[in-house]
TIFISE-855239 format. One record per residue (C-alpha): chain; residue number from 1; residue in one letter; x negated, z negated, y. Coordinates in steps of 0.2 Angstrom, whole numbers, plus 5000, padded with zeros to 4 digits. Example, Ala and Ser with C-alpha at 12.3 -4.5 7.8 and 13.67 -1.06 7.14 Angstrom:
% TIFISE-855239
A_1_a_4938_4961_4978
A_2_s_4932_4964_4995
***
This chain:
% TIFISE-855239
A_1_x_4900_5142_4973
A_2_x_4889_5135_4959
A_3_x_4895_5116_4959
A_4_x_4878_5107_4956
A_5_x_4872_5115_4972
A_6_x_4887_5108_4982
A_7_x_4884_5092_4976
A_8_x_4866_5094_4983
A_9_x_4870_5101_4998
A_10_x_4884_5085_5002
A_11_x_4871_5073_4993
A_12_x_4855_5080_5003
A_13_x_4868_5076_5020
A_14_x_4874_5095_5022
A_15_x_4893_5098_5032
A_16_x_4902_5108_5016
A_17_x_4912_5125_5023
A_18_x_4932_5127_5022
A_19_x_4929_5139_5008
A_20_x_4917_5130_4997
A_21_x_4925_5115_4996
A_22_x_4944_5125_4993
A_23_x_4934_5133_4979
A_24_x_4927_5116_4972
A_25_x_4943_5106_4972
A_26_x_4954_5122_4969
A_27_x_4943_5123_4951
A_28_x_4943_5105_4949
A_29_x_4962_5104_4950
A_30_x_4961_5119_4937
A_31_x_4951_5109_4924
A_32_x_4936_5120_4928
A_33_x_4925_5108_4935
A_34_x_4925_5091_4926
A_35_x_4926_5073_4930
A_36_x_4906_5070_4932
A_37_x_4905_5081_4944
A_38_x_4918_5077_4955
A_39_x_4914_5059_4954
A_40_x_4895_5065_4960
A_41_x_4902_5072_4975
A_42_x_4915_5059_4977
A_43_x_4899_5047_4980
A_44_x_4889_5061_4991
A_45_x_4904_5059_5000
A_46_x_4903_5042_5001
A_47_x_4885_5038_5003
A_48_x_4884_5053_5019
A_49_x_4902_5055_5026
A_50_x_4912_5069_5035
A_51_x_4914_5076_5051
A_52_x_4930_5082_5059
A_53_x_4927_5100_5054
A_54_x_4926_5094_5035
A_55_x_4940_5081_5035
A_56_x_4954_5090_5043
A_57_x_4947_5107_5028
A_58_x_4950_5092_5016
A_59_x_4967_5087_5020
A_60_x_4970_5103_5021
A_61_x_4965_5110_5006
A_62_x_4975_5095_4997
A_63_x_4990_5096_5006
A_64_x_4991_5118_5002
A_65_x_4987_5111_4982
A_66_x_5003_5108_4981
A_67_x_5023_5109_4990
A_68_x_5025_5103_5007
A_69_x_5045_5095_5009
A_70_x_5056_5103_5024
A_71_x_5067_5090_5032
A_72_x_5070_5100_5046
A_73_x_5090_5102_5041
A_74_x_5091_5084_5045
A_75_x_5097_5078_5062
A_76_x_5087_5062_5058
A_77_x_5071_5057_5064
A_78_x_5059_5059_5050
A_79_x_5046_5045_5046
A_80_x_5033_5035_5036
A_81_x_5025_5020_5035
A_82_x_5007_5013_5025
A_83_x_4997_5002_5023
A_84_x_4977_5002_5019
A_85_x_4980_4991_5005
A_86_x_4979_4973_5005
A_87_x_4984_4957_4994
A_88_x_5004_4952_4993
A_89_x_5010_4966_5003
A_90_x_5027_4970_4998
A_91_x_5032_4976_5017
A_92_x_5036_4993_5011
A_93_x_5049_4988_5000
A_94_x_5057_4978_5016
A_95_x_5055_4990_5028
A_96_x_5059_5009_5019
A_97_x_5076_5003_5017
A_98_x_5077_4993_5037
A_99_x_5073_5007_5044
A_100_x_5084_5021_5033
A_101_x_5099_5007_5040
A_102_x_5091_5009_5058
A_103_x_5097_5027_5056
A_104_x_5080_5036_5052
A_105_x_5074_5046_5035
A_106_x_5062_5038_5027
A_107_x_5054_5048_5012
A_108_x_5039_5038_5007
A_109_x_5027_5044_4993
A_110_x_5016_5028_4989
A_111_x_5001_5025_4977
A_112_x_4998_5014_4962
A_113_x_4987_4996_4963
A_114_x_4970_5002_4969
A_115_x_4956_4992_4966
A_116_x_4958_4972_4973
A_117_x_4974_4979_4980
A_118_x_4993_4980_4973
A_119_x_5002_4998_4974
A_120_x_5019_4998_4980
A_121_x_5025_5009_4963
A_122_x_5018_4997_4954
A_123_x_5032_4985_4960
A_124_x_5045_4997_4958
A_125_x_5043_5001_4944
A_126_x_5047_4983_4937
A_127_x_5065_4985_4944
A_128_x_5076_4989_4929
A_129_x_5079_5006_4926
A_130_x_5071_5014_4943
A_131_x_5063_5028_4944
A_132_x_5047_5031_4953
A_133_x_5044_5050_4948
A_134_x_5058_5060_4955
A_135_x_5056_5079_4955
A_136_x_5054_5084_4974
A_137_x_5072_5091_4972
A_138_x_5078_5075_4967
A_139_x_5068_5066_4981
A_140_x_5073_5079_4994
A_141_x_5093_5077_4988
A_142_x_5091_5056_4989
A_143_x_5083_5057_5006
A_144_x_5097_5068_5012
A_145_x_5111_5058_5005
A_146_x_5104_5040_5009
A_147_x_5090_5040_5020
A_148_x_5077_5035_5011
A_149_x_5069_5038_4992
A_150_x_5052_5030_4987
A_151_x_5042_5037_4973
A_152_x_5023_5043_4969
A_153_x_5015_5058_4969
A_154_x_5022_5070_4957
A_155_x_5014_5085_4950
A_156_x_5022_5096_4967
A_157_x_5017_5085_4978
A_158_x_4995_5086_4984
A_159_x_4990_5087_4967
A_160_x_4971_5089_4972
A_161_x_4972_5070_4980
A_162_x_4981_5062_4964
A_163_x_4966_5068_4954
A_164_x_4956_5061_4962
A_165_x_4965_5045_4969
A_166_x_4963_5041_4952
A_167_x_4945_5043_4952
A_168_x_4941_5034_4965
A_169_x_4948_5019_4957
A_170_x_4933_5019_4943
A_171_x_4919_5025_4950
A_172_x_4918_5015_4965
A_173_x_4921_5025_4978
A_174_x_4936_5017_4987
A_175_x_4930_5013_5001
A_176_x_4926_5029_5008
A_177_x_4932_5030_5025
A_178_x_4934_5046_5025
A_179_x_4942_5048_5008
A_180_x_4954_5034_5011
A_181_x_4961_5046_5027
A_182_x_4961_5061_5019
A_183_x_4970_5056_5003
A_184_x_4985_5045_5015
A_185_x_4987_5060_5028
A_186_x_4989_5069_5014
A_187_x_5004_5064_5006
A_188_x_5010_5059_5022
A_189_x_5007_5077_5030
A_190_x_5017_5084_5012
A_191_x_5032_5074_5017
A_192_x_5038_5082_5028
A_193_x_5038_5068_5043
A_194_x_5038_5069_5059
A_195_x_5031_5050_5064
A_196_x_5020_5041_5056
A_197_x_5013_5020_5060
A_198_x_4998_5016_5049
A_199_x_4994_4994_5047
A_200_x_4975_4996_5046
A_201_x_4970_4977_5038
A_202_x_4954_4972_5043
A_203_x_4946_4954_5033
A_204_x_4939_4948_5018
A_205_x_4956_4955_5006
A_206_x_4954_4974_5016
A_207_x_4944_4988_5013
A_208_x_4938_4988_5031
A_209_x_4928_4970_5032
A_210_x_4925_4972_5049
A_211_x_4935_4977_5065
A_212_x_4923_4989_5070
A_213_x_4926_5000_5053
A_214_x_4943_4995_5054
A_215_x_4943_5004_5071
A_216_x_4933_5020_5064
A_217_x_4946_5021_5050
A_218_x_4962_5021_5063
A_219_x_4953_5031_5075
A_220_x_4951_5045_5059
A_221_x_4971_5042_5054
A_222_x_4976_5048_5072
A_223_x_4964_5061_5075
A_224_x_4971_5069_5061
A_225_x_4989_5062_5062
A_226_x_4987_5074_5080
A_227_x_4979_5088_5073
A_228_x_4992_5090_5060
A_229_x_5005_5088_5075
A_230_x_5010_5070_5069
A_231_x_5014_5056_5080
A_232_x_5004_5043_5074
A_233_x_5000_5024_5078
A_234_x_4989_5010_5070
A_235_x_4991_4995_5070
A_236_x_4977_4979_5065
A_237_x_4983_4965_5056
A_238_x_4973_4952_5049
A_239_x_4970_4952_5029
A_240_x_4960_4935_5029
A_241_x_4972_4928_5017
A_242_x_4987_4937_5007
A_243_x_5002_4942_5015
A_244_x_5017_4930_5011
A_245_x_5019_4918_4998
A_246_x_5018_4931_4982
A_247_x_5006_4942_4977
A_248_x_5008_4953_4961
A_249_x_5022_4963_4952
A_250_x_5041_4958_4951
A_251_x_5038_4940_4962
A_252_x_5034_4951_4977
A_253_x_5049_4963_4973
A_254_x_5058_4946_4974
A_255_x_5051_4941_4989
A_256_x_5055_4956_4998
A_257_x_5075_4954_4992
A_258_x_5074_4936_4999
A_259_x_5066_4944_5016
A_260_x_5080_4959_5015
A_261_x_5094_4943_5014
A_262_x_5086_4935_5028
A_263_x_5073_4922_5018
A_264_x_5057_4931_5022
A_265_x_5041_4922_5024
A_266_x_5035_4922_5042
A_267_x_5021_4933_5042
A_268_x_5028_4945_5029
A_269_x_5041_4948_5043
A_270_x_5029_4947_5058
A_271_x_5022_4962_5049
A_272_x_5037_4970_5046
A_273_x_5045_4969_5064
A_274_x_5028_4975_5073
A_275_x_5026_4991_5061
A_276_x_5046_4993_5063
A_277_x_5045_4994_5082
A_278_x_5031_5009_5083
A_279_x_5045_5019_5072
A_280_x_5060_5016_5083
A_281_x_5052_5018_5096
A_282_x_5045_5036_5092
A_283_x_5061_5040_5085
A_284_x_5068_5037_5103
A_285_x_5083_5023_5096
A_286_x_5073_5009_5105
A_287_x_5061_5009_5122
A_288_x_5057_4991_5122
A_289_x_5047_4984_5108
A_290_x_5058_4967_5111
A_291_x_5076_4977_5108
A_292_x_5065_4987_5094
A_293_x_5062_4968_5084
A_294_x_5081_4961_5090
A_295_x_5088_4978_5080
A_296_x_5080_4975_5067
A_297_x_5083_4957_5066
A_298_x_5102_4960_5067
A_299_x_5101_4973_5054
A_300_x_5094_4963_5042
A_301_x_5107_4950_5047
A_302_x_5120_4962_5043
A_303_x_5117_4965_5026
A_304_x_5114_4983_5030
A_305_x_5096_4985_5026
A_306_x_5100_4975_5010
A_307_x_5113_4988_5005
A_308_x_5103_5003_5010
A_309_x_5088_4994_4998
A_310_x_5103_4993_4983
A_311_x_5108_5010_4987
A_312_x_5091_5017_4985
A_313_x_5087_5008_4968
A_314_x_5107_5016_4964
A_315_x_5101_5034_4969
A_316_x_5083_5031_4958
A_317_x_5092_5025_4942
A_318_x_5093_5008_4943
A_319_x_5108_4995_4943
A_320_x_5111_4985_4959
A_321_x_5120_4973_4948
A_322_x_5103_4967_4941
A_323_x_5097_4962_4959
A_324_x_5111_4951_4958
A_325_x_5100_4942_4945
A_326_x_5084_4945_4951
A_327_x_5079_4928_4952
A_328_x_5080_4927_4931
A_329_x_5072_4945_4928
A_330_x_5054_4945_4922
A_331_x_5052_4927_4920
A_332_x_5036_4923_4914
A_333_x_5030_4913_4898
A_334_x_5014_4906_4904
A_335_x_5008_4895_4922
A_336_x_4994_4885_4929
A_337_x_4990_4879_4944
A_338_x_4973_4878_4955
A_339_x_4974_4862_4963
A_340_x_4965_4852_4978
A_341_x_4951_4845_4974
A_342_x_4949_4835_4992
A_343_x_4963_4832_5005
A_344_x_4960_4842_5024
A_345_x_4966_4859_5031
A_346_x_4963_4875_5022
A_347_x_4950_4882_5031
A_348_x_4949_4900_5022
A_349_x_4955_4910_5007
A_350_x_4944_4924_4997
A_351_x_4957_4936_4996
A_352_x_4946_4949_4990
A_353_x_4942_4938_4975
A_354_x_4961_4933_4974
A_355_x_4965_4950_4973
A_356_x_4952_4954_4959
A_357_x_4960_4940_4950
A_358_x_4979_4946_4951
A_359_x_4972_4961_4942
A_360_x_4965_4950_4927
A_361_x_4980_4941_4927
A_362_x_4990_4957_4924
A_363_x_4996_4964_4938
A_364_x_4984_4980_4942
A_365_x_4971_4990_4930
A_366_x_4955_4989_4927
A_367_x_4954_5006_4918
A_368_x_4967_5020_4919
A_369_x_4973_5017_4904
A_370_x_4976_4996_4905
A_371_x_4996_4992_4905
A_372_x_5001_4980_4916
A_373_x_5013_4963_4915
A_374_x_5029_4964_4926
A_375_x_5029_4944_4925
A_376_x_5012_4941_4931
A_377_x_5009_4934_4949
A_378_x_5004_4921_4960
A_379_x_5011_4909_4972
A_380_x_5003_4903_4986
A_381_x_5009_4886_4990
A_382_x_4998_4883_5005
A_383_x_4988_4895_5017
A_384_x_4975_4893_5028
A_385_x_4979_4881_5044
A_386_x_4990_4872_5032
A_387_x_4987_4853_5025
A_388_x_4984_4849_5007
A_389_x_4982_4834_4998
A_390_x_4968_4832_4985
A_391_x_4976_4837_4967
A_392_x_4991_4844_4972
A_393_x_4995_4864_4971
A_394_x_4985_4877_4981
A_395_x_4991_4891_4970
A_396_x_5002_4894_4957
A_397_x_4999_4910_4944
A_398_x_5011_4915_4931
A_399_x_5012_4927_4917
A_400_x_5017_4932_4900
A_401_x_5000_4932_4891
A_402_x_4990_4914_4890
A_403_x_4971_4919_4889
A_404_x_4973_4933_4905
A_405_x_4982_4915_4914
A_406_x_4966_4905_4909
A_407_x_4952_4917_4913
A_408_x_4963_4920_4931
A_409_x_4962_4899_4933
A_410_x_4943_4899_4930
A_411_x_4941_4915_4942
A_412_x_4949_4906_4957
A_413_x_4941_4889_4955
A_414_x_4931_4891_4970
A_415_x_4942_4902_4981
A_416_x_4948_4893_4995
A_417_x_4937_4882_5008
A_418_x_4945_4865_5013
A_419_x_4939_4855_5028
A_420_x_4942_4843_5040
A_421_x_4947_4853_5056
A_422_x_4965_4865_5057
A_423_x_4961_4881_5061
A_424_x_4972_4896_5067
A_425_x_4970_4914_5069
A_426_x_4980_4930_5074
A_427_x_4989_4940_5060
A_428_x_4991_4954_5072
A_429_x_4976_4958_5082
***
């Protein structure tokens, strides 16, 4: 396997064998083959696709680069749930812990902010003290004891996809449907699960712009999802505008304790209660959708899914005695507003735009090696269907370093559309 010649081959529109791709990837992993090379045939990839044959090889090939967990000793139902990425999505962190209270395990390996989109670690990581890279001993033992643990990929755990997840991220080659299913089955597959719902977003803030790729992406997530024996079902929802009222690093961590309490934002909950249902009712503890979003409700309404989320940030090393102050943690030094500039109905949002913006702000990385600001986020204060009057606040952004805060103001001047006619559309489709 000379690498320059597999590059050819995928560039030039060629299907890649089982055996030359596990040698390419298997030597990449190795340090053999270098970045420049991979990122060529990241974009073959990208520019010409895969077929069935060469996708499922993929997964394969990244799942077997590393340990696979065994939750078979459990007498649990043994799920996941992810998203495709979009702008204020926080619904992991609301419903890992409501369904762990529901009675199901929930070992969820989640990714960093990718491109426009926020990474559910990310986010963890600004609670105090948590930890996000437990060995797979230490993940196994939290999932048995609690139900749930949530961390990113550690070294054991597809170490083929973290490579080149990481790539992906600077070379522009994100929106590869086929790279996007290979490196989420993956991780999912290594888990250990046994049911899996996937919330596809489709709209200006997704990956998938238009419901017809939107559809080819789900269609790829459950023809692999069944290969790898999986139960797996996708669901659409609409990512026109953020999710919620936050979008960023510690606000949406608040957001979804507010939601855990009961307080959640409409759609963030929506969300939440549709993905929810698909589980329970794999997992056999609901057979009605209806009865699957009433337990859910009355869960939350318990308390119990907010214990369970304090347990698990007790289990990873934080104190759940700072969430009783997570309202003053990470308070930010600096914030400006982007206000109306003519009174009607907001008619639409840029999210993709926005979500380029939170990362300037602070909250995701440009290049591997940028830090980010726990403090910075934004608020929406209206949303589309919603009536503004000209000069007052649209959106709110925050953060701890003034020129980040002004270059975010100037790159969202022209974001959202206000007209004369209210307009609605689905969240779910």
């Amino acid at each position: 396997m000379i690498p320059a010649e597999l590059i050819k081959q995928k560039r030039n529109g060629a299907t890649l064998s089982k055996n030359d791709l596990r040698k390419f990837i298997h030597e990449y992993v190795g340090n053999t083959i270098p970045d420049y090379q991979m990122s060529a045939l990241l974009m073959a990839i990208y520019f010409n696709g895969m077929d069935d044959d060469e996708l499922f090889s993929l997964v394969e090939i990244m799942v077997n680069s590393g340990k696979k967990m065994d939750f078979s000793n459990l007498d649990l139902f043994v799920a996941d749930k992810h998203s495709t990425g979009g702008v204020g999505d926080k619904v992991s962190i609301i419903l890992a812990p409501l369904l762990a209270a529901a009675g199901l395990a929930i070992p969820m390996i989640s990714g960093r902010s990718l491109g426009h989109t926020g990474g559910t670690l990310d986010k963890l990581e600004t609670i105090p003290g948590f930890r996000t890279d437990l060995s797979l001993k230490e993940f196994q033992s939290a999932v048995e004891q609690s139900g749930i643990a949530m961390i990113g990929q550690t070294n054991e755990i597809c170490p083929a996809d973290r490579k080149m997840y990481s790539l992906r991220d600077v070379t522009g080659t994100i929106e590869s449907i086929p790279l996007i299913c290979s490196s989420i089955m993956s991780k999912k597959i290594a888990e250990g699960i046994q049911g899996l719902v996937l919330d596809v977003k489709i709209g200006n803030g997704a990956f998938m712009k238009k419901t017809e790729d939107a559809h080819m992406l789900g269609n790829m997530l459950k023809r692999i999802g069944g290969h790898f024996g999986i139960t797996t079902d996708i669901v659409y929802s609409n990512m026109n505008q953020p999710l919620g009222r936050t979008a960023g690093l510690w606000c949406e961590v608040r957001e979804a304790i507010d939601s855990l309490k009961g307080n959640g934002p409409a759609d963030t909950m929506e969300i939440t209660y549709e993905l929810g249902s698909h589980l329970l009712l794999q997992a056999g503890i609901s057979d009605k959708l209806d009865h699957a979003v009433t337990l859910q409700k009355s869960i939350i309404d318990s308390g119990k899914a907010l214990d369970k989320f304090l347990e698990m940030v007790e289990t990873q090393g934080g104190n759940p005695e700072t969430i009783e102050q997570y309202k003053k943690l990470h308070l930010p030094q600096y914030n400006g507003e982007i206000t109306a500039e003519k009174s009607g109905f907001i008619q639409s949002i840029n999210t993709y735009e926005i979500g380029l913006a939170t990362v300037v702000l602070g909250c995701g990385r440009a290049k591997l090696s940028d830090s980010i600001d726990p403090s910075a986020g934004m608020e929406f204060v209206k949303k589309t269907g919603e009536d503004i009057q000209k000069g007052k606040p649209i959106i709110r952004c925050f953060n701890s370093d003034k020129s980040k805060l002004q270059n975010t103001l100037k790159r969202l001047k022209s974001v959202i559309q206000i007209g004369e006619k209210q307009i609605t559309q689905p969240l779910i489709y």
